[in-house]
C-alpha positions in Angstrom: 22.2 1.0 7.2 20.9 4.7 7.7 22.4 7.4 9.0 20.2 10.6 10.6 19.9 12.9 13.1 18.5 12.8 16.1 17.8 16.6 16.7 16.2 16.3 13.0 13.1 14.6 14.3 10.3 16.1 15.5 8.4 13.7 18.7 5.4 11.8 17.3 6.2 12.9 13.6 6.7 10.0 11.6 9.2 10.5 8.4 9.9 8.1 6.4 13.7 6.9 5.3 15.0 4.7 2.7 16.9 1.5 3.8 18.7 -0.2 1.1 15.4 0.0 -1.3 13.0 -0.9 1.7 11.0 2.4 3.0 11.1 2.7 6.4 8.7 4.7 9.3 11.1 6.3 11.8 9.3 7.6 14.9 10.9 9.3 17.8 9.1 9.3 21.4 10.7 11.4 24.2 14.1 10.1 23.6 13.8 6.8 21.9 13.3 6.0 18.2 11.8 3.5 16.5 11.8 2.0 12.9 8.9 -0.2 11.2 8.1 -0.9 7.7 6.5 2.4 6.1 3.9 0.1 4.4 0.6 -1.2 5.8 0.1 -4.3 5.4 -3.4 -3.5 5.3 -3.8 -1.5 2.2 -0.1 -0.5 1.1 -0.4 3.0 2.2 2.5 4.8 4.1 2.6 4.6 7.9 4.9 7.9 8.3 1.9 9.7 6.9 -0.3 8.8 10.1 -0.7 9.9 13.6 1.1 8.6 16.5 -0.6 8.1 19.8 1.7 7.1 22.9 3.6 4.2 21.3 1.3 3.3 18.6 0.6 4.7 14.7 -2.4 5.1 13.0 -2.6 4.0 8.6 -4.2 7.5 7.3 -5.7 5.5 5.1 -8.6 2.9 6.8 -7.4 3.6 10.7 -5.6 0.4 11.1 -2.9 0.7 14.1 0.7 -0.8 14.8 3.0 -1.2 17.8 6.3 1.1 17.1 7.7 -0.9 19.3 7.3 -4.6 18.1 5.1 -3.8 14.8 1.9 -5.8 16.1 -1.6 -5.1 15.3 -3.3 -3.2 17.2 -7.1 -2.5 15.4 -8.0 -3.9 12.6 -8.5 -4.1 9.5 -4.7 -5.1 9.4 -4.3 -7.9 10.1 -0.5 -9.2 9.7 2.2 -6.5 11.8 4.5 -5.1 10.0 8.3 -5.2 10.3 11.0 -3.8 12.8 14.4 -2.6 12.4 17.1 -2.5 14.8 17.9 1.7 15.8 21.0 2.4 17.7 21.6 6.0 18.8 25.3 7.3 19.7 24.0 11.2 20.8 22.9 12.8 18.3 23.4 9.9 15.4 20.7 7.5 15.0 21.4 4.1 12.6 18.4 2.2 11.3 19.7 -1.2 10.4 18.9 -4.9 10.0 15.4 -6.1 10.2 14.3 -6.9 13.8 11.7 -9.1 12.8 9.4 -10.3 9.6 5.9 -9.7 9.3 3.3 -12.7 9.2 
């Protein structure tokens, strides 16, 4: 579980978090956040280093886009989605926890 705050990110700026080990994208829209793997599946490069349009994310590194919301594929040339994680938020506390779903 990780613990941050919700005043501490920016909308559509993507940081990335450790999660016991596992890097993790957290991206907040308007007033909801969402949490996918930091890794392309793609080509391995980090997702919190991309752009975010409405409720998708763009891999800096060959333009492949994901989902925030469920981690699907959205334009190649990915072609597995990536991981979700569950994110509660209590005010200004947001918790990224448990894996949502595996990729593949």
């Amino acid at each position: 579980m990780t613990e941050l705050a919700f005043s501490s990110l920016a909308d559509r700026k993507p940081v990335k978090v450790d999660l016991n080990g596992t890097p993790v994208c957290v991206t907040r829209i308007g007033d909801e956040v969402f949490a996918i793997a930091d890794t392309c599946s793609h080509s391995e490069a980090s997702l919190s280093e991309g752009d975010v349009t409405d409720f998708k994310i763009e891999c800096w590194l060959h333009g492949a886009e994901f989902d925030l919301r469920s981690g699907e594929v959205l334009t190649p040339p990915a072609s597995i989605p990536v991981e979700t994680f569950e994110v509660k938020r209590a005010d200004n506390v947001v918790i990224i926890s448990s894996r949502k779903s595996a990729k593949g």
